[in-house]
LOPA-78990 format. One record per residue (C-alpha): x, y, z. Coordinates in steps of 0.1 Angstrom, whole numbers, plus 5000, padded with zeros to 4 digits. Last residue first. Layout:
// residues N
XYZ/...
This chain:
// residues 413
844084716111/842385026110/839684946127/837984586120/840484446149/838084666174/839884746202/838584606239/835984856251/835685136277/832485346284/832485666291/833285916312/836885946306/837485576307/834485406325/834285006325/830884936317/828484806348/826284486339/822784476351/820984176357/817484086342/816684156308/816283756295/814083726328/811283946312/810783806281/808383486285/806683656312/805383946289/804883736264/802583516283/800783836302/799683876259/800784126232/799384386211/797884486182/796284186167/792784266181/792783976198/796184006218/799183786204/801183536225/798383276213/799983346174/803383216189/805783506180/807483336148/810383106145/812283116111/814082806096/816282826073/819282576090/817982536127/817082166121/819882066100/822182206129/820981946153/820282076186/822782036217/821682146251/822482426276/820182426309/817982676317/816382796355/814483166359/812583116396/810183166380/810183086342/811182756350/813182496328/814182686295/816782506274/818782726256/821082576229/824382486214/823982396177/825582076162/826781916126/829281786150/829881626179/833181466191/833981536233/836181816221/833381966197/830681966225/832982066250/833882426220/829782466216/828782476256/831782706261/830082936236/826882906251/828383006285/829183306273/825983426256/824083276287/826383546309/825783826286/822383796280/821383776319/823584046329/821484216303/823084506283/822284866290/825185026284/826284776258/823584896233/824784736203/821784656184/819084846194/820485176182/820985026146/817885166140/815585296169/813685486145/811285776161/808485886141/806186216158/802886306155/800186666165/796586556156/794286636125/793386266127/793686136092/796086336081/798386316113/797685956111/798585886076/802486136080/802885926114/802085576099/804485636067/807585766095/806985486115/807685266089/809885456071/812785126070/813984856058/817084766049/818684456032/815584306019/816383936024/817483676001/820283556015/822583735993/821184046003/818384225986/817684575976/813984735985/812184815951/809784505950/809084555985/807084885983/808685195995/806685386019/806285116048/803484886061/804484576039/802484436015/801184076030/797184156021/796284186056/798884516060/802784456070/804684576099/808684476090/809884756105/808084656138/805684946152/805685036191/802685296192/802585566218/799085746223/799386076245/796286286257/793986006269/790585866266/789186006237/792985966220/792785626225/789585586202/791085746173/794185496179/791485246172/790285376141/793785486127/794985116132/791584906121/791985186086/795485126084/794884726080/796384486106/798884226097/799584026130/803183836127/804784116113/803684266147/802484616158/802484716193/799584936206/799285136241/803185146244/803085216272/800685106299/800885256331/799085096357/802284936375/804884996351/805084896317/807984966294/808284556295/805784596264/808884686243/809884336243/806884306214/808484496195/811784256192/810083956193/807784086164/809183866136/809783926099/811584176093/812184296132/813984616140/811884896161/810185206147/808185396174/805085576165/804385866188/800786006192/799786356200/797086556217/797686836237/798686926270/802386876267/804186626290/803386316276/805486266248/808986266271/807385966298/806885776266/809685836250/811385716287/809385376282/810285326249/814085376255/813785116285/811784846271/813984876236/817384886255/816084546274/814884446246/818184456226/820084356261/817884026258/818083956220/821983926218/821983596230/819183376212/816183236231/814282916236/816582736214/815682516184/814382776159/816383106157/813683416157/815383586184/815783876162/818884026186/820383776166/823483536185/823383176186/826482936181/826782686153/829782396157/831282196126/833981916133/836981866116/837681456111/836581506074/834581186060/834181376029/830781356025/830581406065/832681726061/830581866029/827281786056/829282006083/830382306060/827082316042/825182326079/827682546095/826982796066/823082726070/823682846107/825183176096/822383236078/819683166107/821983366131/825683416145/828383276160/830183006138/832682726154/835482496136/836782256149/840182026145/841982306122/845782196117/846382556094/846882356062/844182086067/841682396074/842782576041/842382276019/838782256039/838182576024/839282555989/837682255983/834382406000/834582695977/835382505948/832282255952/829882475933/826282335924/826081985942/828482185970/825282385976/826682755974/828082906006/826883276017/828083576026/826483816048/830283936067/831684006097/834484166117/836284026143/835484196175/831884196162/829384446178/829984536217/832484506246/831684386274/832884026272/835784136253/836584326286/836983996304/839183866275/841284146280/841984146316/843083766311/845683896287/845883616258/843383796237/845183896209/847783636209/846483296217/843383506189/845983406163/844383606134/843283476103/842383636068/843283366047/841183516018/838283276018/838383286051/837583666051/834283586036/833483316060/833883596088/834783896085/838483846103/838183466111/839683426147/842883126156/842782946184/845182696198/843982406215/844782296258/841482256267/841582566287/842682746255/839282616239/837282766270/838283096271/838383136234/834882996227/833383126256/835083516248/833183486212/829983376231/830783726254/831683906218/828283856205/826183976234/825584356226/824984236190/826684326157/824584166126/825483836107/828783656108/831283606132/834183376128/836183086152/838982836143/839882616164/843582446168/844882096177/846381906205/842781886229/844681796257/843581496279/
């Protein structure tokens, strides 16, 4: 039976390597069901302004679609906005849902993270209220991988898999001098250390690196630090320290230069940048230690990485979309699609439903067990936990040397 309607489908929340592959589900599999589908440019924010785009149009070149899928950060644009409770404000949903009768919208579908979830959450419960027949889809992407209800989020694997890599050749680069130095490396994470602690895949056979990782999750003091990178530097020449941005001391102050107080917020609530992380701990230990340092910030570097996306990512990314648009046709709503993990080895998952209500706000940490003792590292369960999401290789189409991507509709346009 054709699905006679049309989808509408945004991106909110920061650029991924994986982000346009669950976009590319959603489209791929919608027109296959026979609806139209129309993009939100910047996601809810642009909705508010009618900016749509008939993605039938865009995209409808097969060859296209399959280079979406490679391409990274948001085809469509995004935004950080978010919805007041309807008990508070209930323009915005009036206006939004006046817009969805007008454009025939049967689904509507929301790649992104924790915030974007709570959007699909307001949209969906406002729905039921209403008794709206439009049904409300969440699909994960956040290289943060700290979504609740799925064992991993797309977008998380090709960051770690860029992180193991980078960290392991910074490694290989700081150790060629014969003197003593240690490298702190700055990776993303506010609040969770799943993105440092991928960086522990840099290992290879007996060679450890990074010797320390630094968690949100594990506060440690800059004395315990200093101490025990003092002691790594009596064994070897090189220490190489994998630091979260969001590091923080036992008192809950974060690890950085500018205290929290003074960091700007989003609307959500969250500091909208940190950073000098690794920059703080390399001015303390060179003072401390008398030794030669160096701070390197992966920053947005992490994010988009589509050379050295996961195979893995991509593909789960994709099919997580598809998994979102059946579960709309078949009549679900108020709905996440989700990663089930079966084996770790061989590496089995199945895609499952999660209620939306239970994603909405919620924050998963690194599981304290997944920790080492002395706070600064992180466990064989870790390791095994992260290492199938970087599997695969995925080889860029080459224009001139370098890589070729689908046009960004945020460009000019």
């Amino acid at each position: 039976m054709s699905w006679n309607t049309n989808v509408l489908v945004g991106q909110s929340g920061g650029p991924t390597a994986a982000i346009n592959s669950s976009l590319a589900g959603v489209f791929d599999t919608a027109r296959s069901l026979g609806a139209g589908v129309l993009g939100m440019r910047y996601g809810i924010e642009g909705l508010f302004e009618d900016k749509l785009i008939d993605l039938d149009s865009e995209l409808g070149d097969p060859v296209n679609v399959q280079l979406l899928r490679q391409t990274p950060s948001s085809y469509l644009g995004s935004c950080r906005y978010k919805l007041p409770s309807p008990d508070q404000d209930e323009e915005p949903y009036e206006r939004l849902f006046r817009l969805f009768r007008e454009r025939q919208i049967g689904a509507v579908f929301y790649i992104g993270g924790n915030d974007s979830m709570d959007t699909i959450a307001k949209l969906s419960a406002y729905g039921a209220r209403e008794n709206s027949s439009i049904r409300f889809i969440g699909i994960p992407k956040t290289i943060d991988n700290d979504l609740e209800g799925t064992d991993h989020t797309p977008g998380y694997g090709s960051a770690a898999k860029f992180i193991a890599t980078s960290v392991a050749e910074i490694g290989r680069d700081s150790s060629v001098y014969d003197l003593k130095n240690v490298t702190f490396i700055e990776i993303m994470g506010r609040n969770t250390g799943w993105l440092a602690g991928s960086s522990c895949l840099a290992s290879q056979r007996n060679a450890i690196c990074p010797d320390l990782i630094l968690l949100p999750e594990s506060p440690v003091s800059e004395d315990a630090l200093t101490t025990r990178i003092a002691e790594l530097l009596d064994q070897m020449k090189s220490v190489v320290v994998a630091v979260s941005e969001g590091a923080r001391r036992p008192d809950g102050t974060l690890m950085c230069e500018q205290p929290t107080s003074a960091m700007k917020k989003d609307a959500f609530g969250h500091e909208a940048a940190l950073s000098g992380t690794s920059r703080y701990l390399a001015s303390l230990t060179a003072d401390r230690l008398g030794v030669k340092t160096r701070a390197v910030e992966f920053s947005t570097l992490q994010r988009c990485a589509n050379h050295l996306a996961s195979a893995v990512d991509l593909d789960e990314a994709y099919a997580l979309g598809g998994a979102g648009v059946r579960a709309a046709y078949v009549g679900f709503t108020g709905k996440m699609s989700a990663i089930h993990r079966v084996y770790d080895q061989p590496y089995v998952t199945e895609y499952r439903l999660v209620d939306i209500a239970d994603v909405a706000n919620k924050e998963r940490k690194v599981p304290a067990d997944w920790i080492r003792e002395d706070g600064m590292g992180v466990t064989e369960d870790f390791m095994r936990y992260v290492r199938p999401l970087v599997t695969g290789e995925v080889t860029p189409l080459y224009v001139g040397g370098v890589p070729h991507h689908v046009a960004m509709l945020t460009k000019g346009r």
